[in-house]
C-alpha angles and dihedrals in degrees: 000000000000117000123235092272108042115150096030125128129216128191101194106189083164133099149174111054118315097046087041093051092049093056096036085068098038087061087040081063099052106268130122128255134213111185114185116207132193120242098202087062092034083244137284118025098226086068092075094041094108170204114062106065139163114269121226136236079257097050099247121119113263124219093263114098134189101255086052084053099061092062114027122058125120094042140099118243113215122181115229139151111217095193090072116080080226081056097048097038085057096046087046092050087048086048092059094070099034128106096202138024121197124199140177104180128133103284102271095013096112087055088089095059101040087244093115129127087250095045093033100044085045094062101044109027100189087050112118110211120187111192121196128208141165099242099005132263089282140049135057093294097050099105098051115092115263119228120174083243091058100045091057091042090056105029083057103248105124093048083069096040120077140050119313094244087037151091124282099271125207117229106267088251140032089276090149081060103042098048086049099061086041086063090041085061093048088049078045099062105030085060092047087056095053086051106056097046083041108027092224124117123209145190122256107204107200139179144198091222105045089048086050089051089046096055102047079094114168095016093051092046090047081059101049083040096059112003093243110136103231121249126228103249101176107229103344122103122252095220104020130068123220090018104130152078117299127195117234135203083271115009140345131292125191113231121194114189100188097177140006087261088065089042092061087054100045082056102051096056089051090053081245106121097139087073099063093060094044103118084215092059098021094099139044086231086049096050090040085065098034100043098120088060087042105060108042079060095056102036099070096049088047094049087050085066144070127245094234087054093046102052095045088044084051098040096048090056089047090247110149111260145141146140132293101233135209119215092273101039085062104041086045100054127098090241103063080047083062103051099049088238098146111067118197101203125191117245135172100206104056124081092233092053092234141035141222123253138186101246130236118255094217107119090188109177102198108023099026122190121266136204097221109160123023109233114284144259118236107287087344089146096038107111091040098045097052090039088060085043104040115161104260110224 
């Protein structure tokens, strides 16, 4: 069956995380990747971000590591230096027959090369390039490097992120890199569909920190709202009470009370029914501002339990709830096995003949995503791919 964007054709000169994740999705989804790797680096960074790596049908470790993994499946790798005019005549020839090309170079940095969104858009009108950038292609900041740390440093999440009596903590994973290339492919695909009821291409200019200022969402809003610069709170919620982890007996649980209903409830289950006709708990707005004399009420009777106990007493009254999981707490549950979130991909060239892969979270009925190409040794595609493209001329 062929995916949503089958026939499509994607020329990938990024690299790391944001540009990577982008393209990842767009393959899932049936489209064919190009990435271009550098042979002077012996390609893309993250190769060499390890361990863990692939091991190989000799035992020894590949040049794929996990975190390569995580963002590069379903595409071609081909070994070019641009900096050659041999590298950029055959990016330029690929190019040619390409519907998108993605970049995360320094802005202006592809100038040099004539690879650029003015040169490149010139020469094939229809083509759509996304270009990605740590602080965008404009403004006092575009010509500093862009790193998923710096992006939510700057961009404020981790201001928000941390313990109230901590330091600023970044978010576990590149999440300022990977939102942004979510919003890249919706970019993507917004400009493909101009195109192809226009027949213009265009450049999407992107940047971490603008799609890290974009999701901080409610807490950004309650700023611009009232002018309050937000607090780290750990786990609680800025706007919602009880909304937070709780210790058990033996372990931690997650409990989520959405709306005074669920409160009384809540209460209920912990023997604790006075609370829920407090004035001073009875309402969301009321426990927001008393949150300091609510808590040191609920946390005792929750600590008494279990979490098992807690999260079937919960559970049974239709209160929010749920674990807090390790790694393989979560690759292990039923759940994950549902849902199809663990992909076992076929690859040659590791001893075990496959390898394991987060899954896409795209449930497509029609046009459903496929794990085409197990994520690719250094240059693998090179010779194929620039007999098929080759310059013409």
């Amino acid at each position: 069956m062929a995916g949503a964007l089958d026939g499509l054709r994607i020329l990938d000169l990024s690299r790391i995380l944001a540009g990577p994740t982008c393209t990842q999705l767009l393959g899932d989804l049936g489209a064919e990747v190009i990435k271009i790797e550098n042979p002077a680096s012996r390609g893309d960074d993250t190769r060499a971000w390890g361990p863990p790596f692939v091991q190989g049908k000799d035992g020894a470790p590949t040049d794929v590591s996990a975190y390569f993994m995580s963002a590069n499946r379903n595409k071609l790798s081909v070994a070019l230096d641009i900096a050659t005019p041999e590298g950029q005549a055959a990016v330029k020839a690929i190019a040619a027959e390409c519907d998108v090309m993605i970049e995360n170079f320094k802005p202006g940095g592809l100038a040099k090369y004539g690879l650029d969104a003015a040169t490149m858009t010139a020469l094939h009108p229809r083509l759509v390039y996304c270009s990605i950038s740590g602080y965008g292609q404009t403004g006092p900041n575009a010509s500093k490097p862009g790193y998923d740390l710096m992006a939510q440093g700057y961009g404020g999440i981790m201001s928000l992120t941390g313990a109230a009596d901590g330091e600023p903590m970044k978010v576990g994973v590149g999440i300022a890199d990977v939102m942004c290339g979510m919003y890249a492919t919706v970019g993507i695909l917004a400009a493909l569909r101009h195109r192809d009821a226009t027949g213009e291409g265009q450049h999407i200019d992107i940047a971490l920190v603008d799609s890290q200022i974009a999701w901080l969402i409610n807490e950004g809003v309650n700023y611009l709202t009232s002018g309050k610069v937000p607090e780290r709170r750990g786990n609680a919620h800025p706007n919602i009470v009880p909304y937070q982890v709780f210790a058990t007996s033996d372990g931690h649980v997650l409990v989520a009370v959405g709306n005074d209903t669920q409160f009384t409830r809540f209460c209920d289950f912990l023997d604790l029914p006075h609370l829920a006709t407090d004035p001073r708990f009875a309402t969301n707005p009321a426990r927001l501002a008393n949150r300091d004399a609510l808590l040191p009420l609920l946390e005792p009777a929750l600590a008494a339990r279990s979490m098992a106990e807690v999260i079937e007493g919960l559970e049974a009254r239709k209160v929010p709830v749920g674990p807090v999981q390790t790694l393989d707490q979560v690759f292990a549950s039923d759940q994950v096995a549902a849902r199809g979130m663990i992909a076992e991909v076929e690859s040659e060239h590791a001893a075990e003949g496959h390898v394991r892969l987060i899954g896409n979270p795209l449930n497509l009925s029609r046009t459903p995503v496929t794990y085409r190409r197990a994520p690719p040794r250094f240059g693998q595609d090179t010779a194929a791919v620039l007999e098929r493209f080759k310059p013409k001329g």
